[in-house]
C-alpha positions as CSV (number, residue, x, y, z in Angstrom):
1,X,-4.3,26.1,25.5
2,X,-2.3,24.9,22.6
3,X,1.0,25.3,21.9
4,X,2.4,27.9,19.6
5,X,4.8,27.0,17.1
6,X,8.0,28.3,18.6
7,X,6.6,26.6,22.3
8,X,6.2,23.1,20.5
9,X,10.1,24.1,19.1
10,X,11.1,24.7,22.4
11,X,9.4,21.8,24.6
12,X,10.6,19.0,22.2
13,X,14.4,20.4,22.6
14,X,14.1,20.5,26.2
15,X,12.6,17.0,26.4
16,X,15.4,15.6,23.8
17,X,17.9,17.3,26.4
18,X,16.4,15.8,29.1
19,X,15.8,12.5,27.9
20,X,19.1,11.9,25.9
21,X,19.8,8.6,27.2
22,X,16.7,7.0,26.9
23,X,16.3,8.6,22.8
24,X,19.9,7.2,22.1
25,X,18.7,3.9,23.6
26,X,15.8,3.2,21.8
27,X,16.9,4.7,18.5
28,X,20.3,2.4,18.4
29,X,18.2,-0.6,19.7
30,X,15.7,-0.1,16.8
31,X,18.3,0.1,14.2
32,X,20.2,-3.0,15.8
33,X,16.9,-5.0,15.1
34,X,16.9,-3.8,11.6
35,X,20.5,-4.7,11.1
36,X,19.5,-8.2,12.7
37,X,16.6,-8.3,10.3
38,X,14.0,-8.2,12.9
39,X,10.5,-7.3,11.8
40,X,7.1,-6.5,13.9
41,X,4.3,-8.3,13.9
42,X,2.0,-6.9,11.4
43,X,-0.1,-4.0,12.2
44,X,2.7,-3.2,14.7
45,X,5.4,-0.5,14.1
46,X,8.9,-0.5,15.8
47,X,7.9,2.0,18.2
48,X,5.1,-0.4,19.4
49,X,7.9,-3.4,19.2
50,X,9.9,-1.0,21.3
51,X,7.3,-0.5,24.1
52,X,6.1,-4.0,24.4
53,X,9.7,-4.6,24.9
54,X,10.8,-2.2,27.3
55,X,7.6,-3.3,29.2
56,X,8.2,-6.0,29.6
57,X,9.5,-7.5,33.0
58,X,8.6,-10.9,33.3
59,X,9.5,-13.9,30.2
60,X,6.6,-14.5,28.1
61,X,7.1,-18.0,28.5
62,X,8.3,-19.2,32.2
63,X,7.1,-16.2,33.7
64,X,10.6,-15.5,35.7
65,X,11.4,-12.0,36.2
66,X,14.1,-10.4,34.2
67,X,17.2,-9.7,35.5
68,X,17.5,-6.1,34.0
69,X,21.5,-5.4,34.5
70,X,22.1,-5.2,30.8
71,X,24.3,-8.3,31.7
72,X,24.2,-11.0,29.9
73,X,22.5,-13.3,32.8
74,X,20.5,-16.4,32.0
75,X,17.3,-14.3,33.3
76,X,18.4,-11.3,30.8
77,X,15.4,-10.2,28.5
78,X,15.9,-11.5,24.7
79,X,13.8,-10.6,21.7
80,X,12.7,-13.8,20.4
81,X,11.8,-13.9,16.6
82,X,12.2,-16.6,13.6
83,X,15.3,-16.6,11.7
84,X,13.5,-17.5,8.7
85,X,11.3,-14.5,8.1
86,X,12.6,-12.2,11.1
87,X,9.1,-11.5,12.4
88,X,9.5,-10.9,16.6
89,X,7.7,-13.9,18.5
90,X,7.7,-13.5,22.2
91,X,10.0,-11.6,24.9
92,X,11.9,-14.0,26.5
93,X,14.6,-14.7,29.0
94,X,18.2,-16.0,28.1
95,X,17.5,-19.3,29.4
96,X,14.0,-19.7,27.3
97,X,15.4,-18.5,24.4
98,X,17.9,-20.9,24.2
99,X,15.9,-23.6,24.4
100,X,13.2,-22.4,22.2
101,X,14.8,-22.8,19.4
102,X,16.0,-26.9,20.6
């Protein structure tokens, strides 16, 4: 049965309570990538961008499992992208992404 119009109303603000964190999260990461000048892929939006992202648990490149602490380990997940036109490339670790760019 579908939702009425008031339900919907009152379903969303519940979830938006209940998931405060995680909105803030993803809402101030986005905007840090657009302050960064970080672009999707084409055909990709930043909410896709987002959940490839928070996804993924392993670097796209040596395989090693992030370290997901928010700490700023060498095994810490990066957002790998060129500097040139700001299109994201790969999820990477620290370590990787350091020596991507070498």
């Amino acid at each position: 049965m579908p939702y009425t119009k008031e339900e919907r109303k009152e379903y969303d603000r519940l979830y938006r309570i209940k998931n405060k964190e995680r909105i803030n999260e993803k809402v101030n990461t986005i905007a840090r990538w657009k302050f960064y000048g970080i672009i999707p892929r084409e055909n990709e939006t930043y909410q896709d961008l987002w959940e490839k992202v928070i996804n993924c648990y392993n670097c796209e490149e040596c395989n090693v499992e992030f370290n997901l602490d928010n700490g700023r380990s060498k095994y810490g997940r990066c957002l790998d992208h060129d500097h040139e036109t700001g299109y994201f490339r790969k999820v990477l670790c620290r370590s990787c992404n350091a020596d991507y760019g070498k």
